[in-house]
TORBA-201894 format. One record per atom (N, C-alpha, C): residue number from 1; atom name; y, z, x. Coordinates in steps of 0.1 Angstrom, whole numbers, always signed. Atoms other than C-alpha are relative to their C-alpha. Last residue first. Example, Ala and Ser with C-alpha at 12.3 -4.5 7.8 and 13.67 -1.06 7.14 Angstrom:
REM residues 2
PT / 2 / N / -11 / +0 / -9;
PT / 2 / CA / -11 / +71 / +137;
PT / 2 / C / +11 / +8 / -8;
PT / 1 / N / -12 / +0 / +9;
PT / 1 / CA / -45 / +78 / +123;
PT / 1 / C / +12 / +0 / +9;
This chain:
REM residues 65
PT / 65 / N / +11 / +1 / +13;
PT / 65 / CA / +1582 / +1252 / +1020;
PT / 65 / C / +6 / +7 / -13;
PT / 64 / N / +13 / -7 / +3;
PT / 64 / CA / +1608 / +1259 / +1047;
PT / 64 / C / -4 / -6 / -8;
PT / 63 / N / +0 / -16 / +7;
PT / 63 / CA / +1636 / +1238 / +1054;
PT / 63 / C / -13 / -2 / -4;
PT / 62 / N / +5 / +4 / +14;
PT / 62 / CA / +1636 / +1209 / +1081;
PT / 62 / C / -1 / +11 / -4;
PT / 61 / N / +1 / -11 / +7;
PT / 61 / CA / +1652 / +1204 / +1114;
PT / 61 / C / -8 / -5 / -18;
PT / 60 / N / -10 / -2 / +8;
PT / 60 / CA / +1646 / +1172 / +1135;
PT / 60 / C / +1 / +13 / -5;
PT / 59 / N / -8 / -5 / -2;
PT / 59 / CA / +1626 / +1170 / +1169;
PT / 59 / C / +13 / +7 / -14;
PT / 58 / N / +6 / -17 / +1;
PT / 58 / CA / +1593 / +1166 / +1150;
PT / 58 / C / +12 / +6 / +10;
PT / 57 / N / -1 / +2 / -16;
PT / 57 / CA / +1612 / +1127 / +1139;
PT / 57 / C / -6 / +22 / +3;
PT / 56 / N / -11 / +4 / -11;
PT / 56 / CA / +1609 / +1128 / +1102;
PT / 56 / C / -5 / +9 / +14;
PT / 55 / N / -13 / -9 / +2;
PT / 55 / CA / +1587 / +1112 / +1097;
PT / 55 / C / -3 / +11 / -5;
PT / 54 / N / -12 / +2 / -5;
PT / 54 / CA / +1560 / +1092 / +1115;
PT / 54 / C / +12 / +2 / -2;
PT / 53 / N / -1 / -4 / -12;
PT / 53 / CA / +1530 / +1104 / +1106;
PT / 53 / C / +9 / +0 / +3;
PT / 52 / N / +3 / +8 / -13;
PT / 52 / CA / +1520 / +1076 / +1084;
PT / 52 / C / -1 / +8 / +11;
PT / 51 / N / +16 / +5 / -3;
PT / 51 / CA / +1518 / +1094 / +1052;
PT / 51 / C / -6 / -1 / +10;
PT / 50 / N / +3 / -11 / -4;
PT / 50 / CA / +1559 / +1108 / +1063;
PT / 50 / C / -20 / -2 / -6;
PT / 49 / N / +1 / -3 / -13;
PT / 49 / CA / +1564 / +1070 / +1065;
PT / 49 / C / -7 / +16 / +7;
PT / 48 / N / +11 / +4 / -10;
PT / 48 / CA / +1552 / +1062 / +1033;
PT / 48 / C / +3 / +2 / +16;
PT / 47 / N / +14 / -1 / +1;
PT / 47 / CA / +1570 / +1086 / +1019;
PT / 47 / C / -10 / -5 / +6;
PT / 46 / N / -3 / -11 / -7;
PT / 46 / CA / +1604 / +1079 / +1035;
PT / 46 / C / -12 / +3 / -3;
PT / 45 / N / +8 / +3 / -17;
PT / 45 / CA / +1598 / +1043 / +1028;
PT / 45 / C / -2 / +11 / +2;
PT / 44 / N / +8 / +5 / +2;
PT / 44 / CA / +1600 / +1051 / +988;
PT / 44 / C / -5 / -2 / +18;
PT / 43 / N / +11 / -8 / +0;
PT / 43 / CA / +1627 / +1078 / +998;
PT / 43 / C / -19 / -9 / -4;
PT / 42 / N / +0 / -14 / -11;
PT / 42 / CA / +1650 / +1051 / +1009;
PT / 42 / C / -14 / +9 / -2;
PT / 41 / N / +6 / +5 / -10;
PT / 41 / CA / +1637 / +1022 / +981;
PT / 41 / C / +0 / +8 / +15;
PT / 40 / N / +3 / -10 / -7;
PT / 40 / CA / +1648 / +1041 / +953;
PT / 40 / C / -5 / +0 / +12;
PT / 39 / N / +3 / +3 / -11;
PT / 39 / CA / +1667 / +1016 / +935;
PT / 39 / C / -3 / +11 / +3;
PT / 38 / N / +8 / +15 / +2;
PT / 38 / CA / +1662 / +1019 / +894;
PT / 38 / C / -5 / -2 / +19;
PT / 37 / N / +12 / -2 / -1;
PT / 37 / CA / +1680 / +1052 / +896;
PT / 37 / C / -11 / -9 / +3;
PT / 36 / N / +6 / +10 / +10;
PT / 36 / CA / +1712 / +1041 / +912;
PT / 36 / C / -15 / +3 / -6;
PT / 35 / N / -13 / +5 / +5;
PT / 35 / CA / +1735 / +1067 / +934;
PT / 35 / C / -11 / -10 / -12;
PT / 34 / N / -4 / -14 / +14;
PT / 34 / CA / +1707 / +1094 / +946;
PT / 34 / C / +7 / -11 / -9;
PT / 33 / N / +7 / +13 / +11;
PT / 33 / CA / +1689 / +1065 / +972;
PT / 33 / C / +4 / +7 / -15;
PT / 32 / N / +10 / -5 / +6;
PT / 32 / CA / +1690 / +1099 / +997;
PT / 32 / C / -4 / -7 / -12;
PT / 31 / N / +8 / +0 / -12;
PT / 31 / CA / +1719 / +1086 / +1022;
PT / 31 / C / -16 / +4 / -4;
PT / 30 / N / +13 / +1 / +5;
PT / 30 / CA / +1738 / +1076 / +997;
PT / 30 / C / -9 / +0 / +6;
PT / 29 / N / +8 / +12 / -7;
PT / 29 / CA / +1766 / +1068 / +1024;
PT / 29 / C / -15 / +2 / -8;
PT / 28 / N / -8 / +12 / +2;
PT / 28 / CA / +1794 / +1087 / +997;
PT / 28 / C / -8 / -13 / +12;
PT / 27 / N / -2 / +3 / +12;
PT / 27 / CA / +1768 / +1115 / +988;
PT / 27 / C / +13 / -14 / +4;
PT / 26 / N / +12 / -1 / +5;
PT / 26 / CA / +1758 / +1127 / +1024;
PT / 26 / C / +0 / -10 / -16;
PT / 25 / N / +5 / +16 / -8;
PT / 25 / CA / +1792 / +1119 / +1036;
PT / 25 / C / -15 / -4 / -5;
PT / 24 / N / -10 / +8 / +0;
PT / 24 / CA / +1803 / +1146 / +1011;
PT / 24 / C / -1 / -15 / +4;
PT / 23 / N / +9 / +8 / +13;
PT / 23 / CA / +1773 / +1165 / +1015;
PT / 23 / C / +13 / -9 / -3;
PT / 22 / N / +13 / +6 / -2;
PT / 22 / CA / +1782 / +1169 / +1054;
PT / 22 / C / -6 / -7 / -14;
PT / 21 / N / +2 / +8 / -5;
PT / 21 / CA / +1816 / +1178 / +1049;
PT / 21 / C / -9 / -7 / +0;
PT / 20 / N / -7 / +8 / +11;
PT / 20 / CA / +1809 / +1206 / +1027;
PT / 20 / C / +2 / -16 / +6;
PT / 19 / N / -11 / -6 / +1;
PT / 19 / CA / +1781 / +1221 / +1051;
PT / 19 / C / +7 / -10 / -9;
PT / 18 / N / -5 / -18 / +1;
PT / 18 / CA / +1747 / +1226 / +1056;
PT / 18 / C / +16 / +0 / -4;
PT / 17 / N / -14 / -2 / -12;
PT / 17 / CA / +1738 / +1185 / +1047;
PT / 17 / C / +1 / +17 / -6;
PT / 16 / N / -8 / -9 / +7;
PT / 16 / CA / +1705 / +1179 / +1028;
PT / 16 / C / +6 / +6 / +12;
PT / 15 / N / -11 / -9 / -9;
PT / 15 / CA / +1684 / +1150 / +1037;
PT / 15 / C / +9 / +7 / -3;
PT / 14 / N / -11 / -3 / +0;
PT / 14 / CA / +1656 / +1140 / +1015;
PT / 14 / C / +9 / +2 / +14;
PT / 13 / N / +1 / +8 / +4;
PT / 13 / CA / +1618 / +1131 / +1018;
PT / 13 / C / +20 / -6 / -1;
PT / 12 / N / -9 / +15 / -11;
PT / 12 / CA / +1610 / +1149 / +1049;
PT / 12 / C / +4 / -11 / -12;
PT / 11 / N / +10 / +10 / -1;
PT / 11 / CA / +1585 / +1172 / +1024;
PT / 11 / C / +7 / -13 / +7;
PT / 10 / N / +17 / -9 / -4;
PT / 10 / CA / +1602 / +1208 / +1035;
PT / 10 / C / -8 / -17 / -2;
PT / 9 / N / +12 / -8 / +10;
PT / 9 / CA / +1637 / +1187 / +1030;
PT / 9 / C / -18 / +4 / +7;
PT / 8 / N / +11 / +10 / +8;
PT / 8 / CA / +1653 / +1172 / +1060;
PT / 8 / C / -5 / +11 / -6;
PT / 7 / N / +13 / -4 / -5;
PT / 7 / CA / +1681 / +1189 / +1080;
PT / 7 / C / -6 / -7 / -15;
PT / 6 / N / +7 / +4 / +15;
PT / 6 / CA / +1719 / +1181 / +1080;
PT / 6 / C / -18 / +2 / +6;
PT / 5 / N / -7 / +0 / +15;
PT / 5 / CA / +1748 / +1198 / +1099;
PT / 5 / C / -6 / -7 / -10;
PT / 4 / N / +7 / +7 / +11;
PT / 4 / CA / +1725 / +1216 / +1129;
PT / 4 / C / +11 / -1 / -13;
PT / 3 / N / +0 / -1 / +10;
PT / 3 / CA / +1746 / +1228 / +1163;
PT / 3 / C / +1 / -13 / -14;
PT / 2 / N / -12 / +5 / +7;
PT / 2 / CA / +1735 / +1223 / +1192;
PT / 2 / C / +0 / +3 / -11;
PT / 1 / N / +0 / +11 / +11;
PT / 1 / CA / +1699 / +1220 / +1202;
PT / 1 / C / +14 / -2 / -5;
């Protein structure tokens, strides 16, 4: 698999980077809808998607429960 620098929260709603680099990019491409409260439209799909089945991907990583 290579080596893992961001893995999806236990409920796939998030992405959380392992290393400093990673939250960095993590936090300057808002990758988790963090920057505006009002917009939350990322994790709003990200729920309905993990409803659906369809996230995240069952090749990804994800932390425990």
């Amino acid at each position: 698999m290579g080596d893992v620098y961001f893995i999806w929260t236990a409920d796939g709603l998030n992405i959380v980077s392992k290393t400093p680099v990673g939250r960095a990019t993590c936090n300057r491409l808002d990758l988790n809808d963090e920057r505006y409260d009002e917009e939350d439209s990322i994790r709003r799909s990200r729920r309905f998607w993990v409803q659906g089945g369809w996230h995240p991907p069952a090749e990804d990583p994800r932390q425990l429960e």
